[in-house]
Each structure stands twice: as C-alpha cells, then as structure tokens.
C-alpha positions in Angstrom: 12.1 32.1 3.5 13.1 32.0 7.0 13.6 34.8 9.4 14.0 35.0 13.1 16.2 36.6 16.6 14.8 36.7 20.0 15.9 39.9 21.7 16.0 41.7 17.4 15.6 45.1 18.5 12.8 47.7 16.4 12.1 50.8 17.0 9.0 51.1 18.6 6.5 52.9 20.2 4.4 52.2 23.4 2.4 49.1 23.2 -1.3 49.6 22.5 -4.1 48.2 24.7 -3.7 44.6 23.2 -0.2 44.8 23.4 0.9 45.3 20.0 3.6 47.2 18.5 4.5 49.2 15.6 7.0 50.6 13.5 8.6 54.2 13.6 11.4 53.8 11.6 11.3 55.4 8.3 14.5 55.7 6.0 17.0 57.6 7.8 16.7 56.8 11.6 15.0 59.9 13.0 16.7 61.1 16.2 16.3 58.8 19.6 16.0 56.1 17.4 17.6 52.9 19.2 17.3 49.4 19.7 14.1 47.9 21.2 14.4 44.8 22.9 11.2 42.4 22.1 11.4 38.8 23.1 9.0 36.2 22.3 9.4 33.1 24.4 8.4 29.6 23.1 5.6 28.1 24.3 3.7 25.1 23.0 0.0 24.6 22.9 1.0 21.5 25.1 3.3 22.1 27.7 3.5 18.3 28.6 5.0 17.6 32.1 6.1 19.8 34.4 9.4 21.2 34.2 11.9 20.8 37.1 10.8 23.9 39.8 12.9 27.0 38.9 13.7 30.3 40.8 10.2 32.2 40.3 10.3 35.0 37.5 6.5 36.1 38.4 4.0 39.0 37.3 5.7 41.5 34.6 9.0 40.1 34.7 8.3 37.0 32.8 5.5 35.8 30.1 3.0 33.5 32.1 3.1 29.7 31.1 0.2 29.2 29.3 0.3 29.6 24.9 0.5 33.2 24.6 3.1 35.7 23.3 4.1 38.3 25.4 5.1 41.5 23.8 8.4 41.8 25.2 10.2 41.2 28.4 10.9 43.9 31.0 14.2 44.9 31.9 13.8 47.1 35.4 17.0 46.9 37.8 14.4 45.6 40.2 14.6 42.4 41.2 11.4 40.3 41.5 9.5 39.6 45.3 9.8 35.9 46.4 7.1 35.3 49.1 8.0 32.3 51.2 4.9 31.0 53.2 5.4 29.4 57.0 2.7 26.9 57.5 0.5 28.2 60.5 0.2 26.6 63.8 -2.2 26.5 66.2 -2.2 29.3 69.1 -0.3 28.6 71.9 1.1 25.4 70.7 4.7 26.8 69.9 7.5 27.1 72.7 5.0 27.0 75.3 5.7 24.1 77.5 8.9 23.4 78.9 10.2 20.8 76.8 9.2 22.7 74.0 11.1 25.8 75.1 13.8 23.5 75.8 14.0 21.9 71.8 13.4 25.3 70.3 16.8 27.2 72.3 18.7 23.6 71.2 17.4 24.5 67.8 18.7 28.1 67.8 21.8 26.9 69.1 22.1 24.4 66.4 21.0 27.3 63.7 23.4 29.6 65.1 26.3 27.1 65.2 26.2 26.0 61.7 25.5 29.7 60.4 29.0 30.6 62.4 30.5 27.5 60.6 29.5 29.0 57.1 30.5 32.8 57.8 33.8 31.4 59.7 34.4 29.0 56.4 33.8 32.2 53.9 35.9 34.5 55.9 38.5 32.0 55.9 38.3 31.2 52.2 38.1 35.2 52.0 41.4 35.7 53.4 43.2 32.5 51.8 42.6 34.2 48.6 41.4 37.7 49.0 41.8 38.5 45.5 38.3 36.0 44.7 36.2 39.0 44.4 38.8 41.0 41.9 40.8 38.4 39.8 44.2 37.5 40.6 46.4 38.0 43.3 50.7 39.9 42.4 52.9 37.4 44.1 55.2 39.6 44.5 53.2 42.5 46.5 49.4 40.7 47.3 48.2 43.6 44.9 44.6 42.5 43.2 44.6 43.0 39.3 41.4 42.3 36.9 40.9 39.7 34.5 40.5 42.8 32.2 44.0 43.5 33.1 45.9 40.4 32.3 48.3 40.0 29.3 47.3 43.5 28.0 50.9 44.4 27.5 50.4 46.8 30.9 52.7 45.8 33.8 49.9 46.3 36.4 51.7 43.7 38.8 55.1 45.7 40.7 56.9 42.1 39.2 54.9 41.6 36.0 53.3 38.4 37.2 50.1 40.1 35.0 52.1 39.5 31.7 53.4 36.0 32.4 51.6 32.9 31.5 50.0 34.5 28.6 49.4 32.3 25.7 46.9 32.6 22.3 46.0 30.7 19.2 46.5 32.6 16.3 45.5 32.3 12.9 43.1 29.2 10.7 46.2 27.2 11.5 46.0 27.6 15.6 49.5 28.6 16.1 50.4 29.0 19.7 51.9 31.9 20.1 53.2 33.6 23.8 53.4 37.4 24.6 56.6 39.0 25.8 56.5 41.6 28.1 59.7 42.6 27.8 59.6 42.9 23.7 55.6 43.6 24.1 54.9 41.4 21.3 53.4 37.9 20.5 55.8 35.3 19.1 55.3 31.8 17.8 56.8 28.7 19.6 59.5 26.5 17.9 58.7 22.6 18.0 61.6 21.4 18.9 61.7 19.9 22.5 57.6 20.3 22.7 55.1 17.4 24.1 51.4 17.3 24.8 52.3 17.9 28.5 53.4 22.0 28.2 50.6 21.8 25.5 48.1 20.7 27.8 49.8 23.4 30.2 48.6 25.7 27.3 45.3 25.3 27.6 44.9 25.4 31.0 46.5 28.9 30.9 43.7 30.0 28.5 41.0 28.7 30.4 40.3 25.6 28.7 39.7 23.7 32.1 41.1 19.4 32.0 40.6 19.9 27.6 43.1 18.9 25.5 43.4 17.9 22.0 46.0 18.0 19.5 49.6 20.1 19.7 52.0 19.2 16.4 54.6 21.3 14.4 53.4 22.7 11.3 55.2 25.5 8.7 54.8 28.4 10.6 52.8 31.0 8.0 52.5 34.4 10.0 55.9 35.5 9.2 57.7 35.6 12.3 61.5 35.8 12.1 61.6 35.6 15.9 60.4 32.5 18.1 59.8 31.4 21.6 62.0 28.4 22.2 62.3 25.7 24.6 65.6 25.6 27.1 65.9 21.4 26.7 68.7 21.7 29.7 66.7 24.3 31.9 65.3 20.6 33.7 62.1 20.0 36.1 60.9 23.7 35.4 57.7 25.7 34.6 56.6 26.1 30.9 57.3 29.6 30.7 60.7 29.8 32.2 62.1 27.4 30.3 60.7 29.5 27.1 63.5 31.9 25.6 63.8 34.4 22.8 65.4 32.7 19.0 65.9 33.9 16.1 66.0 30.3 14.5 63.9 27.6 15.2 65.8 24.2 13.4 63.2 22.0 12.5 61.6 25.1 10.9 57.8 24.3 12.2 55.9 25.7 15.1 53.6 24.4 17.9 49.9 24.2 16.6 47.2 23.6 19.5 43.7 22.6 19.7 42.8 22.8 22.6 39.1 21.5 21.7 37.9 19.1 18.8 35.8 22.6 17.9 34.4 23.3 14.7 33.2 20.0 13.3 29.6 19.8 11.8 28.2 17.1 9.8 27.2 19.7 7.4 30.1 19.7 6.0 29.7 16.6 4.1 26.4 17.5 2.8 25.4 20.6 0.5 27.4 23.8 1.1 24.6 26.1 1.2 21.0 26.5 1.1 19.1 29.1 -0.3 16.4 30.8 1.7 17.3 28.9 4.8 15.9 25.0 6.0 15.1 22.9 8.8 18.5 21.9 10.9 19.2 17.7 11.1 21.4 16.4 13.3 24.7 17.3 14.1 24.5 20.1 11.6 24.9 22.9 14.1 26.3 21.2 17.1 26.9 24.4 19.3 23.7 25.6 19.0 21.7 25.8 22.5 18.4 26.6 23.5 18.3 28.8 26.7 15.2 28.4 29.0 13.7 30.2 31.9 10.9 28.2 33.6 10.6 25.2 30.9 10.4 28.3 28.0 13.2 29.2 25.2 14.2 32.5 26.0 17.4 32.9 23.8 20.2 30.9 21.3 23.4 30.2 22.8 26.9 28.9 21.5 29.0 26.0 22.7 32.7 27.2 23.0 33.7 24.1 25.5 32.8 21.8 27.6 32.0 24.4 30.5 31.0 27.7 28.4 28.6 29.1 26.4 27.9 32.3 24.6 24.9 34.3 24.2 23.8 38.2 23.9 24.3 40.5 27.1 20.9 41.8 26.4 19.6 38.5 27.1 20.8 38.5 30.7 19.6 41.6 32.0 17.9 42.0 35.5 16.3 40.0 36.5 17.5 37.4 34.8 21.0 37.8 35.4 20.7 35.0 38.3 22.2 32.2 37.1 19.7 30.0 38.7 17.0 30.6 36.4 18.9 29.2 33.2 18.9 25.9 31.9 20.5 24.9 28.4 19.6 22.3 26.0 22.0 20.9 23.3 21.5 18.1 21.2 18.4 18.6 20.9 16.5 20.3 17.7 12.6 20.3 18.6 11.4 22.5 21.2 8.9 20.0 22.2 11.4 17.4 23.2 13.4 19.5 25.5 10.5 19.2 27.8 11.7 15.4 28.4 15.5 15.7 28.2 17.8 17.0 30.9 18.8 20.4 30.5 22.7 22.4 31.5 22.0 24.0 34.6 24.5 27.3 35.1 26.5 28.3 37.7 27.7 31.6 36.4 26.7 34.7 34.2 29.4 37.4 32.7 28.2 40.2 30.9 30.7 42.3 29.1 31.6 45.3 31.4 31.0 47.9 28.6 27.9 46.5 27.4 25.6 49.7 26.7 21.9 48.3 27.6 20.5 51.2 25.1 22.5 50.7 22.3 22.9 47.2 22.5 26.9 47.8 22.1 29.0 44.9 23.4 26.3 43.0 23.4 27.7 39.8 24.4 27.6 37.7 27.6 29.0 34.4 29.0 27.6 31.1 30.8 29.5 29.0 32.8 27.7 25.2 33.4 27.6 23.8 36.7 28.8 20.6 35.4 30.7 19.7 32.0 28.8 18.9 28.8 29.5 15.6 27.3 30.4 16.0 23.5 29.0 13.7 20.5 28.4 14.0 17.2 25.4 16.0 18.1 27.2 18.4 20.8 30.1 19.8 19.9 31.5 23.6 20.3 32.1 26.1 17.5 35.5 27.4 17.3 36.6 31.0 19.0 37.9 33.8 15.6 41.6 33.5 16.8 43.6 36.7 15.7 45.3 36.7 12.2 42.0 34.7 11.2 40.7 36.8 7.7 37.1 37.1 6.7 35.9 38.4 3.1 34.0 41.6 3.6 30.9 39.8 1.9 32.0 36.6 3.9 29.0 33.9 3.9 27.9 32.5 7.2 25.0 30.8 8.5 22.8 31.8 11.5 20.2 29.3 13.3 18.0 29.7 16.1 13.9 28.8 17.1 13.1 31.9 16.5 10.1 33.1 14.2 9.6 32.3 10.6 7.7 36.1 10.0 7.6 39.0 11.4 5.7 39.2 15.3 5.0 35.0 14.2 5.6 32.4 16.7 8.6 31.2 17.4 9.4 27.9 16.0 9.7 24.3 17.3 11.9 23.3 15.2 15.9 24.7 15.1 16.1 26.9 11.3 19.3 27.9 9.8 20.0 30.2 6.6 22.9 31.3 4.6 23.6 35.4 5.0 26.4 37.2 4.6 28.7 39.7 6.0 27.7 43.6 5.1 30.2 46.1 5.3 30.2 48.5 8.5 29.8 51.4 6.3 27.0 50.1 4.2 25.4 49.0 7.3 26.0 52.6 8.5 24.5 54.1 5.5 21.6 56.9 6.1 18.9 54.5 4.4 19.9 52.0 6.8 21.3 51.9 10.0 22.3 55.7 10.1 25.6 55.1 12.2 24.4 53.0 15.1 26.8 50.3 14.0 29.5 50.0 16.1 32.9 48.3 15.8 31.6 46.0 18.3 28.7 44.8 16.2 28.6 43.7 12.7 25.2 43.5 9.7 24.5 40.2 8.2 21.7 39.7 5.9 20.9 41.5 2.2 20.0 44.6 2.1 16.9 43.5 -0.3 15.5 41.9 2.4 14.4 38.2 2.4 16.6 36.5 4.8 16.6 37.6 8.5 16.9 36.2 11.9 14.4 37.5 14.0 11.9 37.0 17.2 13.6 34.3 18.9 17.0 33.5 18.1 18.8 36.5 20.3 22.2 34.9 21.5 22.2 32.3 18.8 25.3 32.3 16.6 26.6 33.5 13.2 29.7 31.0 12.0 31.2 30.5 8.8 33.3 28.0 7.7 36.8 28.7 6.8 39.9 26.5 6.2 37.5 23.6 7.0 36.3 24.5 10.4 33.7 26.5 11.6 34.2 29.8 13.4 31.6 31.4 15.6 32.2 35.0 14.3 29.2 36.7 15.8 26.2 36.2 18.3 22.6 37.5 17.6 22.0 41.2 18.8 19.2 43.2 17.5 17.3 44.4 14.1 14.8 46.6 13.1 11.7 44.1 12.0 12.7 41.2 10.2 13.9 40.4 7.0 12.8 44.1 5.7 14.8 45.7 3.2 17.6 48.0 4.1 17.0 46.4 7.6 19.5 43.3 7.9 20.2 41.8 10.6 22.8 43.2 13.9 25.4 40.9 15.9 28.3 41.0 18.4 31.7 40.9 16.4 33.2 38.0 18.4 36.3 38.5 16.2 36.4 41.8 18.8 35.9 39.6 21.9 38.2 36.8 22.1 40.9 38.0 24.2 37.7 39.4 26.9 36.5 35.4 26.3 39.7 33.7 26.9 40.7 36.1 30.5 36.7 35.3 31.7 37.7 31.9 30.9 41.2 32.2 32.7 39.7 33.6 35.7 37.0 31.4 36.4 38.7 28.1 35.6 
C-alpha cells in the first residue's frame, strides 16, 4: 500500500505539547470543518554536504535542518526578519583622518551614482512599457489590460487588440484552433498553405517561449463546418491577417500542433498498471519535480515546458512566495541524491488570483525557472488537458510524489506512484464524505474504501492519466482528510479548469 501528499489537508485541532495532531472529523463534516494544511518536509538522518546558501526561512516559519518532523508549516502574511551583521571597527578609526574623509565622500558619490543609474534605468524601462506591472499594452489607445483579460471573448481593448493573436490546442488530436472575435467562437485551421514557421508563430503566441515540435494536417474530428484559412496571395504578412473565414478547407485536414514533445513516459512500454502503488524507475514519471526550501522537499511539482512548472497554490504561501527560496530537481528519484545534483533555481511565482487559502479552492500555482531545463528521457513535461479532451468519470490515473508511505510517517526517499481513479464530484460531495466542500475547481481521486492515498509529502505533485497514448496532467495534489481512510480519498486542482489561466500566465511572462 502506498499513501502520501505534502500540504493533504485534515481537520484538526490545536497541536498538543509534543506537537501532535488529531482527528475531528467524524462522518458528516461538522460545521467549520475545512482543510488543514500539514507539511512534512524531507529530511535525511544524513544531510551530507551543505546545500548551496539560500534566502533564510528561520524560527517558526520553516522546520529546522536537523532529522525531525515538524508538525506543519506556518502560513502568517508576515514575512520573516533577515538580520544583516556589519563587522565592527575599532573606535575612531572610520572617516577620521583626512584622507579617510576624503575615500568615504568618493565612496558615497560612487554609491549614489550607480543607485541613480538603476532608478533612472527602471524608470526608463517603466515608461518604455508601462503596461509591465498590468499585462499588455492597446495599441490603439496605451490602455493596460490583464492577462486574465486576453482572448476571453470581451473586447477590453477600444480596437480589440485583446482578442487577436489568440490561439489553442484542442482536443487528444492537438488541433490548433483560433478564436474570432467577431463570430466569438473558436475554429480550426485548414492545412493548406501551412509551414512550421506560422506554427512556430503558434506557440510563441501561447507562451511556449523558442519550443517547437511538430504541425501536420490530420482529419479534422471536432465537427467544424467552418475553418480559418490561409490568404496564400495576402504576401510578407502577419499570421493572423493573412487568416480568413471558409466554409471549405480542400485538402480536407487541419493544422495539428505540438508545441512540446509532452507526454512521453517509458512506462508506457512496461506494465499498464500496478496495484497498490510501487517504487518509480527511470523515466517513468518524467515531469515529476521535487521542490526544496533550504536543501529540504517541501512539495511535488509538474513539468509543463522547458521554463514552467506546476505545483499547489497552498504550497506557496507567505513566506514562501519569494521565488528565491525555491530550487527544483528533476531527473532525479532519491531524495538523498538531490543533495549532490544541481537543482532549477526560479525566477517567478504565480498563484491563481482566486485561490481561497481556507478552502484550498483554486489551489493551483505556477513556477517560472530562471534558466531552461534540458529534456531527456528522464526529463520530460506532461502534457496540458486541452479542451474537447474527454475523461471517463471513473477515469484511471496515477499520482506520485515522496510523500509518506502511512499516515503522520516520514516522507520517503524514494519517488512512489499508484494507480487511483477519478470519483465523481457528487460522490465526493456525499454527506459521509466530503459534505460539499468539493468544488468545480478540485476533483476526488482515490477509493472510497480506502487503501490508496497520497498523503504527507506529495502536495503539488501531479495526477495524469494516459489517454490516446500520451499522458495528460489532469490534476495537481491539494488536500485530504488523513490518508488513505475510507470515505476520505484524496483532493486535487482540476487542471482541466485551468488551462486557458496556464496558457495567458504563460503568454504574459514569455
């Protein structure tokens, strides 16, 4: 049996003087019952070398370094003290004497020149693109719209420059399709006169930064009797205005884009499932990262591309929304060796603007790397649920993580995966269950029996399944009430709810 989740919520009382925890949830959530967050960072009984110096998380905002568990991680809006120490000098020894008085004002003026540098080198960069703090700039009027704003069918924008440029993959088969404003509807693009150039054009529009894969025609299967079409005579134009309205496409196929090799595990040529759940092996779950704070796993993440990662909002909350105190691993399935690889450093964290921090709703967040990962057949992203994509209502999917093989156990050294499945909202919603805290921006996986959990540990990590022969990351580790008890499965963050939120964060910090 194998349970785990890092950041799995229970309801829970005050800790006790040794810093346990116990259950108050009887069948039926009673009233105020809501998530609990209670994370369980991973720390060997030898740490081995040092890890690389990191912002300092000290005192009651972060487990101390040395093999214990710490109960849970505080959450407070404050943000942590950093002390910094000037080394003393001796009276009378600073500034005193004239060429001393002379070498400090030359230093002032030399502080004081390169800090006007900076603020004059911001303020210009400010007002070169004064839309950097708010998304993207009209053309037509220097009005600032939102990412949340783009290609919502809304003209926001006096000339509509909000619902240009906006492109999706749709369906198992990863048809491009473009949105028209005018029509306010999404239609599939016609073959005919297409190349990898507008294709790669795609991409960029959707946030995939320099990635490109694959764009051929294939039988277009969503039913469209209307198509976006290329204007072969319109000459050295942009992608979009070249695109018109058809009602026939001749060669009868439509553009299919990958805009990442996404999806691919080596699982797939071994057994199809596993009972109970297993240690991972290489390249079986390629996406899967380990987030650290300080040299310790903190939560799971997902691979979406070479710059981005998903994990759980909840997992990101002050303080440690700083971006700085996040490395990632990938590649890599023992704890214990991540000590001695090179880790992701981030430069950016997104939470979801409506995530709730009480009920745990939208619980989903976003890392942006400093520097691009380097795929191999032991890296690799999971593909994003594109729209028109169909899941079972029982669908089976895996979860994985290094989270805790029991209840309150340690987390584990070694990455775990297990087969669950999909539970329908209003089972999960059930009285004897979850008693309506299940929102359309979660989802249950797990058996209602019990058994098979993810737990302590694995918070962030992903739920995929595999479907049409690739793997789709459907949802992201949230919360649960124990682990693996019955009528208590486990809670994640529909992704299939996300992935237009995903692709405009991508978008607008290309």
């Amino acid at each position: 049996m194998v349970t785990w989740s890092s950041g799995r919520f229970q309801t829970l009382p005050s800790p006790d003087a040794a810093g346990h925890v116990g259950m108050a949830l009887n069948s039926g959530s009673p009233p105020g019952f809501r998530p609990y967050y209670e994370n369980h960072g991973y720390q060997p009984e030898s740490l081995g070398p040092s890890p690389p110096s990191e912002p300092s998380l000290r005192g009651e905002y972060y487990p101390s370094a040395v093999p214990a568990y710490s109960s849970r991680v505080l959450t407070q809006h404050s943000s942590p003290a950093v002390v910094l120490r000037e080394p003393k000098s001796a009276p009378g020894t600073v500034c005193t004497s004239g060429k001393k008085v002379a070498l400090c004002i030359s230093l002032v003026l030399l502080i004081l020149a390169v800090l006007g540098g900076v603020a004059g080198f911001l303020l210009w960069k400010y007002m070169a693109n004064k839309c950097a703090f708010s998304g993207m700039e009209c053309g037509s009027s220097g009005t600032c719209v939102s990412p949340s704003q783009w290609c919502d069918g809304v003209l926001d924008c006096p000339g509509g420059e909000d619902e240009n440029r906006c492109v999706r993959l749709y369906g198992p088969s990863f048809l491009l399709q473009v949105y028209s404003s005018q029509r306010k509807a999404w239609y599939p693009v016609c073959q005919d006169g297409w190349s990898d150039a507008y294709g790669r054009a795609a991409c960029q529009d959707m946030g995939y930064r320099n990635s490109f894969y694959s764009s051929q025609g294939v039988v277009d299967d969503s039913g469209a009797t209307s198509f976006m079409k290329l204007n072969s005579s319109a000459g050295n134009m942009d992608l979009y205005k070249k695109l018109y309205h058809s009602d026939a496409c001749p060669s009868n196929t439509v553009v299919a884009l990958r805009c990442v090799e996404c999806g691919v595990s080596s699982k797939m040529t071994r057994e199809s499932r596993i009972v109970g759940g297993s240690k991972a092996r290489p390249g079986d779950w390629p996406w899967q990262v380990s987030l650290h704070v300080q040299g310790i796993h903190v939560c799971g993440g997902s691979i979406i591309s070479p710059d981005w990662i998903i994990t759980a909002a909840h997992c990101v909350e002050e303080p440690l929304n700083n971006p700085w105190y996040w490395t990632a691993y990938a590649g890599v399935l023992r704890q214990s060796f991540m000590f001695f690889g090179t880790g992701h450093r981030i430069k950016k964290v997104i939470v979801h603007p409506k995530y709730d921090t009480k009920t745990k709703d939208y619980d989903i967040a976003l890392m942006k790397l400093q520097a691009p990962m380097t795929f191999n057949d032991r890296v690799r992203p999971v593909c994003l649920p594109n729209p028109g994509l169909m899941l079972e209502p029982t669908q089976s999917c895996w979860t994985s993580g290094w989270g805790a093989t029991s209840e309150k156990g340690q987390t584990s050294d070694e990455l775990n995966a297990a087969n669950v499945r999909l539970i329908e909202t209003w089972r999960c919603n059930n009285k004897a269950v979850y008693s309506g805290l299940i929102t359309p921006a979660m989802m249950c996986a797990g058996y209602l029996q019990g058994t098979i959990d993810s737990c302590q540990g694995d918070s962030g990590g992903p739920l995929v399944t595999l479907k049409s022969s690739v793997w789709w990351l459907v949802g992201d580790t949230s919360w649960g009430s124990g682990c693996a008890k019955p009528n208590r499965p486990g809670v994640y963050g529909n992704i299939t709810l996300f992935t237009d939120w995903i692709y405009r964060q991508m978008r607008a910090n290309n």
